[in-house]
KOLKETI-78002 format. One line per 3 residues: number of its first residue (from 1); their letters; for each residue x negated, y, z negated of C-alpha. Coordinates in nm, 2 decimals. Each point is the difference from the previous one (the first is absolute). Layout:
<sites>
NUM	A	X:Y:Z; ... .
</sites>
This chain:
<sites>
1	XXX	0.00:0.00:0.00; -0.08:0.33:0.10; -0.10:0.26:-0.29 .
4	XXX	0.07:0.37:0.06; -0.29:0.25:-0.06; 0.04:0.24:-0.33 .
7	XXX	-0.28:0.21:0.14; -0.02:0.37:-0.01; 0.08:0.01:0.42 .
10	XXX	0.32:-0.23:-0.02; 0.30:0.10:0.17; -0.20:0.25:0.22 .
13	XXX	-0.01:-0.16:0.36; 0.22:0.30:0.15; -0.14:0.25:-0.22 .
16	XXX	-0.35:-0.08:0.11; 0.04:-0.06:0.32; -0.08:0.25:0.25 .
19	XXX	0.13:0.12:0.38; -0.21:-0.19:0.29; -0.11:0.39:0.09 .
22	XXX	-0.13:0.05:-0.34; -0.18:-0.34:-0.08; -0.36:0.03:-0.10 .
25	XXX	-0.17:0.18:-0.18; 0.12:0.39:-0.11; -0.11:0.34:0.07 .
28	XXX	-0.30:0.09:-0.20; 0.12:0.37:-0.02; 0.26:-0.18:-0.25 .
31	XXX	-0.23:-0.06:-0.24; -0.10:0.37:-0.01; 0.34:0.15:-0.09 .
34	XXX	-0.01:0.21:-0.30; 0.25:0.08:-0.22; 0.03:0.30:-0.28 .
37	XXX	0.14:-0.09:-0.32; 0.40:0.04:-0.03; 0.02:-0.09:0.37 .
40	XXX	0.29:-0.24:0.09; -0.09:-0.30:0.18; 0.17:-0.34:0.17 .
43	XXX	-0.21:-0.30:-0.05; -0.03:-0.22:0.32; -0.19:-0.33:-0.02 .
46	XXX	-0.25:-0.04:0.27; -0.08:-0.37:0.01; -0.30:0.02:0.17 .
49	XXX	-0.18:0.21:-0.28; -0.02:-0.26:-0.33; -0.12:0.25:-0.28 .
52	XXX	0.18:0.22:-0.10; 0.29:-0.15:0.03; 0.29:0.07:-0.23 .
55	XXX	0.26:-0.29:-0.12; 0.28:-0.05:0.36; 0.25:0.12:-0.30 .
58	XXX	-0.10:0.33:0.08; -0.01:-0.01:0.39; 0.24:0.27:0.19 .
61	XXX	0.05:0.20:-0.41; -0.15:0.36:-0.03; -0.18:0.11:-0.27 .
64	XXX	-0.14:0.32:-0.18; -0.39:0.01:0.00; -0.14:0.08:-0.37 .
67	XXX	-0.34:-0.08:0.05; -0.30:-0.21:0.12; -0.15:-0.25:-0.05 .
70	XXX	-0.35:-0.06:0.18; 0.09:-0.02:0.40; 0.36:-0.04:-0.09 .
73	XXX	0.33:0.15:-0.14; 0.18:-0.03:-0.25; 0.36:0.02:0.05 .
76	XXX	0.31:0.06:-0.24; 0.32:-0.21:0.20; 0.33:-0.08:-0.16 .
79	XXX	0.02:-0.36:0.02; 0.38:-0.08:-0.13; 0.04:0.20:-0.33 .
82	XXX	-0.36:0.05:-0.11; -0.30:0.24:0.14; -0.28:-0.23:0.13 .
85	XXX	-0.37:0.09:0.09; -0.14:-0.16:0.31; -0.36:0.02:0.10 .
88	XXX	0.00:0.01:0.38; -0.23:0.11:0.24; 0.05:0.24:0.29 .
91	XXX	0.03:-0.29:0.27; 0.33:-0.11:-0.19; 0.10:0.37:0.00 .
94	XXX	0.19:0.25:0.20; 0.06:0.36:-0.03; 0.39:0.09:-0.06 .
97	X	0.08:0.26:0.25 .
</sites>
């Protein structure tokens, strides 16, 4: 019998995925995006960068950022009924027009 995975990318086949245009690797300019502090933000998983990453629980939410944290963010994001800090970095990120 089969045994499902309880690992931190479960459930995330469509999230993950990416558009046959867009498969490979990202932009590099991504990764030089800067942010000020109290800037709102959406987080967008790119699958093709691994660090950084936030939890796929966050995916498609926008958050407040309140600081940094090395080469990455932190963000505040409601998450149900509680304010939650995610650490993301700026290839997960995009500016909220």
């Amino acid at each position: 019998m089969v045994r499902s995975s309880h690992g931190a990318r479960k459930h995330s086949r469509q999230i993950l995925s990416k558009k046959p245009r867009n498969r490979g690797l990202s932009p590099i300019t991504h990764e030089f995006q800067v942010f000020e502090i109290g800037e709102k933000a959406h987080i967008y998983l790119d699958s093709s960068v691994h660090h950084g990453m936030p939890s796929i629980r966050f995916h498609g939410k926008t958050g407040t950022v309140i600081g940094t944290q090395g080469h990455a963010f932190v963000l505040a994001v409601k998450d149900g009924n509680k304010i939650k800090s995610v650490l993301a970095t700026p290839e997960h990120m995009k500016k909220v027009n």
